[in-house]
VOGULUM-903616 format. One record per residue (C-alpha): x, y, z; residue in three letters; residue number from 1. Coordinates in steps of 0.5 Angstrom, whole numbers, m for minus. Layout:
BEGIN
xx:X | yy:Y | zz:Z | resn:ALA | resi:NUM
...
***
This chain:
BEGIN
xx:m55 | yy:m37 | zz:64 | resn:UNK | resi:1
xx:m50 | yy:m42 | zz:60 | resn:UNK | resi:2
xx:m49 | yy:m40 | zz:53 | resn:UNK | resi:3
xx:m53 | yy:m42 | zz:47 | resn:UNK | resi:4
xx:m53 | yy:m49 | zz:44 | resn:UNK | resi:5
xx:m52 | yy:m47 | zz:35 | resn:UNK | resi:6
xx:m53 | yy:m55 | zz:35 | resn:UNK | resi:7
xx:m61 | yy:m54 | zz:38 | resn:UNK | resi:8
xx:m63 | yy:m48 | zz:35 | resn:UNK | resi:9
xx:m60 | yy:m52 | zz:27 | resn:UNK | resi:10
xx:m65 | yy:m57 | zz:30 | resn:UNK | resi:11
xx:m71 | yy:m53 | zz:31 | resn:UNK | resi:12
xx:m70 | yy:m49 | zz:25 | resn:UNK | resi:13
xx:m71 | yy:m57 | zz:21 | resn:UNK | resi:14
xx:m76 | yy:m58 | zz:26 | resn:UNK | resi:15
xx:m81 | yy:m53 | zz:23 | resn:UNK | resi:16
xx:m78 | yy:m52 | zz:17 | resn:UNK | resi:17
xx:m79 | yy:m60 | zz:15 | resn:UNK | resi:18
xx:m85 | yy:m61 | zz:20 | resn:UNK | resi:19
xx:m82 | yy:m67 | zz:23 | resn:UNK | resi:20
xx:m79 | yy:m70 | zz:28 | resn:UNK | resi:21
xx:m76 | yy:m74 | zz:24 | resn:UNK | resi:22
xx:m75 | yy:m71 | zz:18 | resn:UNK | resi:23
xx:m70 | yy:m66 | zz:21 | resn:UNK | resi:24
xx:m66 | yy:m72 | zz:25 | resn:UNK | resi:25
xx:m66 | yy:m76 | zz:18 | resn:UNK | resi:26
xx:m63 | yy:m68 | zz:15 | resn:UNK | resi:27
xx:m58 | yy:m67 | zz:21 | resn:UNK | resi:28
xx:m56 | yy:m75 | zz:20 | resn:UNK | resi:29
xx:m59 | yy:m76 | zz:27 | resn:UNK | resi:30
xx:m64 | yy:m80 | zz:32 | resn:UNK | resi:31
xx:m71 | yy:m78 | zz:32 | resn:UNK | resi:32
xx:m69 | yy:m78 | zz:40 | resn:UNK | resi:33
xx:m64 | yy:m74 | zz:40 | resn:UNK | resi:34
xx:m67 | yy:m68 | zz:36 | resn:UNK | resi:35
xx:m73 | yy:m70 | zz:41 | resn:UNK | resi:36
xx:m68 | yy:m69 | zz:46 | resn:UNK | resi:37
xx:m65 | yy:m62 | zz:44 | resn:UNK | resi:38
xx:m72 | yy:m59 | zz:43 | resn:UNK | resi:39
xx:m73 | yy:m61 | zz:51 | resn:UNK | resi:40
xx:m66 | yy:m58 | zz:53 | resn:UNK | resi:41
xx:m69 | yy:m51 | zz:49 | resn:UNK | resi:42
xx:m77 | yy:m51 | zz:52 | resn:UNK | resi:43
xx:m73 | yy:m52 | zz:59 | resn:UNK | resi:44
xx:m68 | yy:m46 | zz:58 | resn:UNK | resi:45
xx:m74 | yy:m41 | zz:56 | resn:UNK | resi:46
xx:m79 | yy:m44 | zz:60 | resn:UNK | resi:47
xx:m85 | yy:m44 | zz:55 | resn:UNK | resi:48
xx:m87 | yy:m49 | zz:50 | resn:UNK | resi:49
xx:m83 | yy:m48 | zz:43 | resn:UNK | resi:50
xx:m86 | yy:m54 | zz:39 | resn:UNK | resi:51
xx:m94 | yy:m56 | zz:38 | resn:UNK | resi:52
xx:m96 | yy:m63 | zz:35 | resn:UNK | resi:53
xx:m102 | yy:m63 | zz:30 | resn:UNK | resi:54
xx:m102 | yy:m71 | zz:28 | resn:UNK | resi:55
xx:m96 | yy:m73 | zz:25 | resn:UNK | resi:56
xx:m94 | yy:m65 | zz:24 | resn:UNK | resi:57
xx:m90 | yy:m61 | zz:27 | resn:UNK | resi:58
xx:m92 | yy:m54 | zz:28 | resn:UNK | resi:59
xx:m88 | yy:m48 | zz:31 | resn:UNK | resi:60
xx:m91 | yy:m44 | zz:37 | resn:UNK | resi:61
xx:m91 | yy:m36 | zz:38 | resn:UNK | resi:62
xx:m85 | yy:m36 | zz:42 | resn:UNK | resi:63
xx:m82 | yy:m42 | zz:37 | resn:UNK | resi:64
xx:m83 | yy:m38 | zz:31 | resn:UNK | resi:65
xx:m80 | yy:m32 | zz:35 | resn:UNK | resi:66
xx:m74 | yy:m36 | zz:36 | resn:UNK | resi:67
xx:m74 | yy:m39 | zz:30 | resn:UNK | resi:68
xx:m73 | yy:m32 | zz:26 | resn:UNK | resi:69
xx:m67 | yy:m30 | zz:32 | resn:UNK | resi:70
xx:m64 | yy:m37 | zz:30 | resn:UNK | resi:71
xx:m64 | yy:m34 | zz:23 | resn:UNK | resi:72
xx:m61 | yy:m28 | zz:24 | resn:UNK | resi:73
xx:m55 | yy:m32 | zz:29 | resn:UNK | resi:74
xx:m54 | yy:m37 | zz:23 | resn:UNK | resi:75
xx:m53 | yy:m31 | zz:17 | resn:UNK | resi:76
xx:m49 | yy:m28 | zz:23 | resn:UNK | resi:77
xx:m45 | yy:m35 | zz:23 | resn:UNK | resi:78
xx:m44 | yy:m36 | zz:16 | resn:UNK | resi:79
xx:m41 | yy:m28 | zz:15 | resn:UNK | resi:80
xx:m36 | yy:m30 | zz:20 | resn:UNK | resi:81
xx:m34 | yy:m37 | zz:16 | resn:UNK | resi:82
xx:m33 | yy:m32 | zz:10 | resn:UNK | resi:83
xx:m29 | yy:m27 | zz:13 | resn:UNK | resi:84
xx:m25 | yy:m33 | zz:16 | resn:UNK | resi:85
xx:m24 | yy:m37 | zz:10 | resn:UNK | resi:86
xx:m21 | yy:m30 | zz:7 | resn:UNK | resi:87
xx:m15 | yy:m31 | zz:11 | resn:UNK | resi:88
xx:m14 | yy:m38 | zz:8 | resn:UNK | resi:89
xx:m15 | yy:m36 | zz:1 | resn:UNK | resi:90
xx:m10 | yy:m31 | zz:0 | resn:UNK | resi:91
xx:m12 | yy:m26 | zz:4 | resn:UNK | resi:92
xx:m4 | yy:m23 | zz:6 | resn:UNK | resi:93
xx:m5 | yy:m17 | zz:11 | resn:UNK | resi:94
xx:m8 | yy:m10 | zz:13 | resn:UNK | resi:95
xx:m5 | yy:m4 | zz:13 | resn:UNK | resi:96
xx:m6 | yy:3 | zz:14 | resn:UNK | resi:97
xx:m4 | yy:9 | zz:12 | resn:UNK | resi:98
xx:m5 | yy:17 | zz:14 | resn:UNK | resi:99
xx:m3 | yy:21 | zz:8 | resn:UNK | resi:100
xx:m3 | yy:29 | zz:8 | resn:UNK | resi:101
xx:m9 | yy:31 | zz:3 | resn:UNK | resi:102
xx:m4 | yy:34 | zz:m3 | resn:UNK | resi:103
xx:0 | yy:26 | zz:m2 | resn:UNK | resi:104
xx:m7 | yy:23 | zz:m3 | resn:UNK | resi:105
xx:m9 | yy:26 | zz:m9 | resn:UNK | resi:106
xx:m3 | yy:28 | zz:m12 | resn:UNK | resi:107
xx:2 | yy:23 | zz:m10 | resn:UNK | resi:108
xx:m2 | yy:16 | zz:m9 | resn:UNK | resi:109
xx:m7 | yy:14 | zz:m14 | resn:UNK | resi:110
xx:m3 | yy:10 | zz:m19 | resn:UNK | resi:111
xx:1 | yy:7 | zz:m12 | resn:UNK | resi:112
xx:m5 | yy:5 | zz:m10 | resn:UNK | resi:113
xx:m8 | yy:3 | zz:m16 | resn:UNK | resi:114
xx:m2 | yy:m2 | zz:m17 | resn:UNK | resi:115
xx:m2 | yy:m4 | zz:m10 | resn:UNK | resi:116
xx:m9 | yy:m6 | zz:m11 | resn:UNK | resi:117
xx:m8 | yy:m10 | zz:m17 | resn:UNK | resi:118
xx:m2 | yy:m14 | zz:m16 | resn:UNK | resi:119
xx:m5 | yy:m15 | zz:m9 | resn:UNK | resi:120
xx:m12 | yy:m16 | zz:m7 | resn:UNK | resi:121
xx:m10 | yy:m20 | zz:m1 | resn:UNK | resi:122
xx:m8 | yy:m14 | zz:2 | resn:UNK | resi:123
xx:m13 | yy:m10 | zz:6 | resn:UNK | resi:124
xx:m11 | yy:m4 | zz:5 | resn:UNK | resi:125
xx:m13 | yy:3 | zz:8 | resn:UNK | resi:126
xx:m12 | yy:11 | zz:8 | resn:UNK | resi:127
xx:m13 | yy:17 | zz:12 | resn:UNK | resi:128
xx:m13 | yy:24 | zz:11 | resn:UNK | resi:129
xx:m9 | yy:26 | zz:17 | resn:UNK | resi:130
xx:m5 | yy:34 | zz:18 | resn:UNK | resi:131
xx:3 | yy:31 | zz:19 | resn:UNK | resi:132
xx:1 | yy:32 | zz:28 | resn:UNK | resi:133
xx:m5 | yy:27 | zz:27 | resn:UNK | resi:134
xx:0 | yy:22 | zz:24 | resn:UNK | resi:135
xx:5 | yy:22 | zz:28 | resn:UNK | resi:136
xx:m1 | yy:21 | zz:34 | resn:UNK | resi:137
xx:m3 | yy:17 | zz:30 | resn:UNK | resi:138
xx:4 | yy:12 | zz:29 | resn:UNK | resi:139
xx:6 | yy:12 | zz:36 | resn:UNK | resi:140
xx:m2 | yy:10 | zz:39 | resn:UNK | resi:141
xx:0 | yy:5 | zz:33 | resn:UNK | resi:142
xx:m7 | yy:8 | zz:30 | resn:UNK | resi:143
xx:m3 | yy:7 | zz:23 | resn:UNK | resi:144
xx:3 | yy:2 | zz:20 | resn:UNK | resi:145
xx:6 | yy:8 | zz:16 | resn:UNK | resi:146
xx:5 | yy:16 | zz:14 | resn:UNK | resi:147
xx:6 | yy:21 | zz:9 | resn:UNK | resi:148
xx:8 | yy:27 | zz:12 | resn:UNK | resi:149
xx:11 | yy:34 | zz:11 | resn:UNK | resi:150
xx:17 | yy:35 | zz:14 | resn:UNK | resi:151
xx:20 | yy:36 | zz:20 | resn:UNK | resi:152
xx:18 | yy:31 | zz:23 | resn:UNK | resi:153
xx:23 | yy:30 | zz:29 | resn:UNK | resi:154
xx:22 | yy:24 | zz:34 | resn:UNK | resi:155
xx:26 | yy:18 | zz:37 | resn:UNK | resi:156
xx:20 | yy:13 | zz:37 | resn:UNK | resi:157
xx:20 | yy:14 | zz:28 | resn:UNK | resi:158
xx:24 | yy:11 | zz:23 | resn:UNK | resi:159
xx:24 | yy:18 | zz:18 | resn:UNK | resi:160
xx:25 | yy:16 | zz:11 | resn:UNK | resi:161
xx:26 | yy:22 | zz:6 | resn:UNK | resi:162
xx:22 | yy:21 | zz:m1 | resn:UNK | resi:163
xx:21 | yy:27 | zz:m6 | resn:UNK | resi:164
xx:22 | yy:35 | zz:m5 | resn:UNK | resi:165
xx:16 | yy:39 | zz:m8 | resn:UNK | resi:166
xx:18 | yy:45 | zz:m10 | resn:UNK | resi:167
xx:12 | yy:52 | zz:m10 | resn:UNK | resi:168
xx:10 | yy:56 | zz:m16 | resn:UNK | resi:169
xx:6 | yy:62 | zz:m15 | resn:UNK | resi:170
xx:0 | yy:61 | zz:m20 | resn:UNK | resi:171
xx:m4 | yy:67 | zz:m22 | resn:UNK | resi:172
xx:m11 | yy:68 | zz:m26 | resn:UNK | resi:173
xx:m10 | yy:66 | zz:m32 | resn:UNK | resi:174
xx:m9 | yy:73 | zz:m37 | resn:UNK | resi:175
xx:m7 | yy:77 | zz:m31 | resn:UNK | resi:176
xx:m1 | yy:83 | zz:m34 | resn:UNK | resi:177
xx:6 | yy:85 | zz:m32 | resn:UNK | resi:178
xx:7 | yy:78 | zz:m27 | resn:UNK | resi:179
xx:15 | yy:78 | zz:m26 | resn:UNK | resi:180
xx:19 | yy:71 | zz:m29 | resn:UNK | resi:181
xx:20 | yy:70 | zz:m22 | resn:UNK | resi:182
xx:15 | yy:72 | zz:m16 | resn:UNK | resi:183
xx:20 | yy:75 | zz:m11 | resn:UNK | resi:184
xx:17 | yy:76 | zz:m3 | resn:UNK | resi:185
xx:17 | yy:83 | zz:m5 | resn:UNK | resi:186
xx:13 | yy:83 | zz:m10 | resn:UNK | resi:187
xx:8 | yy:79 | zz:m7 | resn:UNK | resi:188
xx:7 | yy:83 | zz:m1 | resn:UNK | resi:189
xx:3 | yy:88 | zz:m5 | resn:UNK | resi:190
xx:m1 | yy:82 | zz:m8 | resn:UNK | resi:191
xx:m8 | yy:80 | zz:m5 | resn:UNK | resi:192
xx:m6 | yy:72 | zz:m4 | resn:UNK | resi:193
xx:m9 | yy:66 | zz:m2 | resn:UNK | resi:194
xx:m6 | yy:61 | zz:3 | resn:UNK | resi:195
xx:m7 | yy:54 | zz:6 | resn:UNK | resi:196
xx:m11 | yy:54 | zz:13 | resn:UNK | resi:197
xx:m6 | yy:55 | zz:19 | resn:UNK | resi:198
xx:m6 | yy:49 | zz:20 | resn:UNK | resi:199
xx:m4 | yy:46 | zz:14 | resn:UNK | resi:200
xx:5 | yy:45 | zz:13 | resn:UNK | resi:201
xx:4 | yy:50 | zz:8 | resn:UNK | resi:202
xx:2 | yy:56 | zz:11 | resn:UNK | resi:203
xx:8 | yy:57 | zz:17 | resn:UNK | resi:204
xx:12 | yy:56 | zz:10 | resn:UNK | resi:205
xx:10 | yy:61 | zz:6 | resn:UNK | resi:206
xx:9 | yy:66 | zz:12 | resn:UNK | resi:207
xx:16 | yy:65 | zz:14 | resn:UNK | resi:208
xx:19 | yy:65 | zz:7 | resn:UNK | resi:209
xx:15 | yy:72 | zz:7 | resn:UNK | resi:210
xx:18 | yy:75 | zz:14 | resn:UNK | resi:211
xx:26 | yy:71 | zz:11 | resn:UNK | resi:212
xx:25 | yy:77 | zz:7 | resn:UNK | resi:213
xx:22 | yy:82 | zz:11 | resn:UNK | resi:214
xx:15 | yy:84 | zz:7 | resn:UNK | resi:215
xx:10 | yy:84 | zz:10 | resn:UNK | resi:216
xx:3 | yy:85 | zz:7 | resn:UNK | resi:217
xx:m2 | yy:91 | zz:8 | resn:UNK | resi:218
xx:m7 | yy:86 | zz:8 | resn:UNK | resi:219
xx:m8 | yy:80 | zz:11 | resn:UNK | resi:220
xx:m7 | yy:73 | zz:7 | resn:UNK | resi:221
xx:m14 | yy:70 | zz:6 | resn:UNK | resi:222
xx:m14 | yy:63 | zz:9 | resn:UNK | resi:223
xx:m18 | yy:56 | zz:6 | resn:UNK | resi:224
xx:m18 | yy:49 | zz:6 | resn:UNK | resi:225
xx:m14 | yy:46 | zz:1 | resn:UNK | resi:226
xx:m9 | yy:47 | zz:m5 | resn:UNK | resi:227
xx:m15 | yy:45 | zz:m8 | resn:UNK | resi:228
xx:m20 | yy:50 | zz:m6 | resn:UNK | resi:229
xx:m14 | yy:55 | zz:m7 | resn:UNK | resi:230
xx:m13 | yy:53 | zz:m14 | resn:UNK | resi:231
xx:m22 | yy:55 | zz:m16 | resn:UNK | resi:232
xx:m21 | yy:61 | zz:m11 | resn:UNK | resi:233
xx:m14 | yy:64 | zz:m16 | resn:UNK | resi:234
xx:m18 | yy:61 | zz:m23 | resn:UNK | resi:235
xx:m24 | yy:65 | zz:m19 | resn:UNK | resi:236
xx:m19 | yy:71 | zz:m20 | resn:UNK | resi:237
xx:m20 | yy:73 | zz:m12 | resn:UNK | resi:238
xx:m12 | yy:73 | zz:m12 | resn:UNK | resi:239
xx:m6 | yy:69 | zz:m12 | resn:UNK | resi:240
xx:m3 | yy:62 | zz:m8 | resn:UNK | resi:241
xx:3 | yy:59 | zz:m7 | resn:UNK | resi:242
xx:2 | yy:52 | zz:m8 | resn:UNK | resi:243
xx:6 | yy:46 | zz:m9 | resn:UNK | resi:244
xx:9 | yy:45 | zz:m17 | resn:UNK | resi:245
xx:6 | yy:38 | zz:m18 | resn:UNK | resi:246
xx:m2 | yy:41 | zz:m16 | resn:UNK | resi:247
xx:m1 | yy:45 | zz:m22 | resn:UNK | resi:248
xx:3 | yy:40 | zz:m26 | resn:UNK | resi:249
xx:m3 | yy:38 | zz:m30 | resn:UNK | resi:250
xx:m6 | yy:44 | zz:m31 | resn:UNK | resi:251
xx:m1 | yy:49 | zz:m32 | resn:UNK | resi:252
xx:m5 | yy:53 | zz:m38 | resn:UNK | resi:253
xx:m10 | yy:55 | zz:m33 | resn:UNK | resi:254
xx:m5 | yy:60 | zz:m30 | resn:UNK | resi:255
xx:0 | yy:64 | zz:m30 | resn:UNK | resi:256
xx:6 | yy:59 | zz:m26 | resn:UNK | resi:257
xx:12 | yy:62 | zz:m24 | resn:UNK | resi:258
xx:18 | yy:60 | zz:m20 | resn:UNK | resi:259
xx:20 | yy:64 | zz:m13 | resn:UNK | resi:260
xx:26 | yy:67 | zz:m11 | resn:UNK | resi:261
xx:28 | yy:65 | zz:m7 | resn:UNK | resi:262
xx:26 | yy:58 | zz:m8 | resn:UNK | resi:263
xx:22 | yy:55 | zz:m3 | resn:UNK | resi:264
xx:21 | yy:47 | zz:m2 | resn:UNK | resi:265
xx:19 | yy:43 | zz:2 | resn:UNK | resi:266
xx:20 | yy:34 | zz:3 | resn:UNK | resi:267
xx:15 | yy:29 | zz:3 | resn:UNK | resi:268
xx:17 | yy:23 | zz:8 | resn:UNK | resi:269
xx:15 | yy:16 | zz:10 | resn:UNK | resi:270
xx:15 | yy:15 | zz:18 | resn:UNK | resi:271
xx:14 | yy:8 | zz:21 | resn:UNK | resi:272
xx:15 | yy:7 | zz:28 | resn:UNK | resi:273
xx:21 | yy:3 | zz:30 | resn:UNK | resi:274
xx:19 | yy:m2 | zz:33 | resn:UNK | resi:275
xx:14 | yy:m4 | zz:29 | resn:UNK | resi:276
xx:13 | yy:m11 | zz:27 | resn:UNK | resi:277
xx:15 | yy:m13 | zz:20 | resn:UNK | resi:278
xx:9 | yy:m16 | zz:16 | resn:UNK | resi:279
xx:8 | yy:m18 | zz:8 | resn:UNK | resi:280
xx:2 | yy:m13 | zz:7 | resn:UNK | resi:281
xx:6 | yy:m8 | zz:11 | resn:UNK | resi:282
xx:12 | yy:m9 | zz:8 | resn:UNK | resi:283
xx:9 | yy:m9 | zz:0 | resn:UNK | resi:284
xx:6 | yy:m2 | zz:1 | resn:UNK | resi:285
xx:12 | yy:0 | zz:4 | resn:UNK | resi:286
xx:16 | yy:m1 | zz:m2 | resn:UNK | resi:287
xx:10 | yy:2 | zz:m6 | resn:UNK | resi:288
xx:11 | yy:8 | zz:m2 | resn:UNK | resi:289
xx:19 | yy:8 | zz:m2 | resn:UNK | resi:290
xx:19 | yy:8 | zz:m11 | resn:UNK | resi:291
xx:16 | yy:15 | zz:m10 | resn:UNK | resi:292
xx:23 | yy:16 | zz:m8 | resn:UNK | resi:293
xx:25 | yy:13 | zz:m16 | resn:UNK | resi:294
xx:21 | yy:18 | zz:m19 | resn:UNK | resi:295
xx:25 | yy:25 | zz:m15 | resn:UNK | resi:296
xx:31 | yy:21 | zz:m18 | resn:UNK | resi:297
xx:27 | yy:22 | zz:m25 | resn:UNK | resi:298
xx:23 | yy:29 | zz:m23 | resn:UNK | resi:299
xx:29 | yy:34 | zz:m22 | resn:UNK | resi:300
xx:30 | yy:34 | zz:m31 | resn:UNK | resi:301
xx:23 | yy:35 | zz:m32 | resn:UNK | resi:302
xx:23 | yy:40 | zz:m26 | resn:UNK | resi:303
xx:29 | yy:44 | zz:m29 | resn:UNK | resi:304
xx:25 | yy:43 | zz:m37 | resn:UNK | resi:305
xx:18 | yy:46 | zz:m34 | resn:UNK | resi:306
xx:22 | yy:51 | zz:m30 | resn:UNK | resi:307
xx:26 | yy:53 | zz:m36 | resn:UNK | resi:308
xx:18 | yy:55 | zz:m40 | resn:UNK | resi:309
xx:16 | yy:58 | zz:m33 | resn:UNK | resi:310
xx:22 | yy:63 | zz:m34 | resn:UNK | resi:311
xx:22 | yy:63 | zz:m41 | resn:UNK | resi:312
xx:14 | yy:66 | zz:m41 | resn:UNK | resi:313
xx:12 | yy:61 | zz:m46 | resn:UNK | resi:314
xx:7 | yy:56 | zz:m40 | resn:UNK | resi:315
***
């Protein structure tokens, strides 16, 4: 069956909603035969009689009122797609998607994104909370434009770019006596401590952190979604974590917050695949994504000012 003609359903819609063969030819700037004619064309298609005459009016059938209400819905659908294509010629700039780790979303992101969607509505922008793994699937299925992931992160296919190193602190609930200036892995092993679920880049780092320094704990560490779920759980006082610095930063006076040693770390990174075309939108949040690298530059002096409080006792 051929397509659909959108010329003569337009030209049934005025015929019913005028009432008149001429009317509707005098609102689609046509002859009344040619919007006789288009009506014809549509009653031989359906093989059933759309209008009916009473007089001088024109009235729909029962299946040209049905026709008419699916016409309806066709042209509603038509103007969705004027809109959404008038968008791309109304400073419409691009679309990207980004696959972040959950702490780079809610610690790292809101301002970037914020920033980026103020300076640049044109920009369809996207973000998904993926492990580091998801991620870089993800890039080289070409799912995603850019990630924020935890390295390592080894692969040819990706362009790697370093962006910020997150330091971990241990966090205690609040009023909790004879904690060390410093959490050792010694120490630790005789706490009851919370960590990331196994899946999660943190939880192979602490657990390696602890065996670097053979101690290991009589009890198994209990293991939860988020650093924010680890967070409630310590001011719940169920036990400790070792968390990233910067989910701490603002609440520092909910816990105790000490520094380790040996230090422990990790690096946030940007990874994009090579080959990836370049586009303005991509580009934009690239650079947004890259300044994190200006604030790194900036963090290691108030890193060195609250380590200083962490070991002095006074945070």
């Amino acid at each position: 069956m051929r397509s659909l003609n959108l010329d003569q359903l337009r030209a049934i819609l005025e015929v019913v909603e005028r009432g008149s063969f001429s009317a509707a030819a005098r609102r689609l700037n046509l002859t009344q035969p040619a919007v006789s004619l288009q009506i014809r064309e549509l009653e031989r298609r359906f093989g059933v009689r759309l209008i009916e005459r009473l007089g001088k009016q024109a009235h729909a059938t029962v299946p040209g009122r049905a026709l008419v209400e699916a016409a309806q819905r066709i042209f509603r659908e038509c103007d969705l797609v004027d809109a959404e294509m008038r968008r791309f010629c109304e400073g419409w700039i691009g679309r990207v998607h980004v696959g972040t780790t959950l702490s780079a979303m809610i610690y790292r992101l809101p301002s970037i994104l914020s920033s980026v969607r103020l300076d640049h509505p044109g920009i369809d922008l996207v973000v998904t909370n993926t492990p580091t793994p998801t991620s870089i699937e993800n890039l080289v299925q070409n799912r995603i434009d850019l990630a924020l992931v935890n390295l390592p992160v080894e692969d040819k296919r990706l362009k790697i770019t370093a962006l910020c190193s997150e330091q971990l602190v241990a966090i205690f609930p609040a009023g909790t006596r004879h904690v060390p200036d410093e959490v050792t892995p010694a120490y630790v092993a005789r706490q009851a401590l919370l960590v990331e679920q196994p899946s999660s880049a943190a939880h192979p780092l602490v657990r390696g952190w602890l065996s670097a320094a053979h101690e290991s704990s009589p009890r198994e560490p209990m293991p939860l979604g988020t650093i924010e779920a680890l967070k409630i759980a310590v001011a719940s006082k169920l036990g400790m974590a070792i968390v990233p610095e910067v989910a701490v930063a603002m609440h520092m006076s909910d816990f105790i917050v000490r520094p380790l040693r040996p230090p422990l770390s990790r690096t946030l990174a940007l990874i994009e695949h090579r080959n990836k075309p370049n586009e303005p939108a991509l580009e934009i949040v690239r650079n947004a994504l890259l300044a994190l690298r200006t604030a790194e530059a900036i963090e290691p002096k108030r890193r060195r000012r609250r380590r200083s409080k962490l070991v002095d006792g006074r945070v």
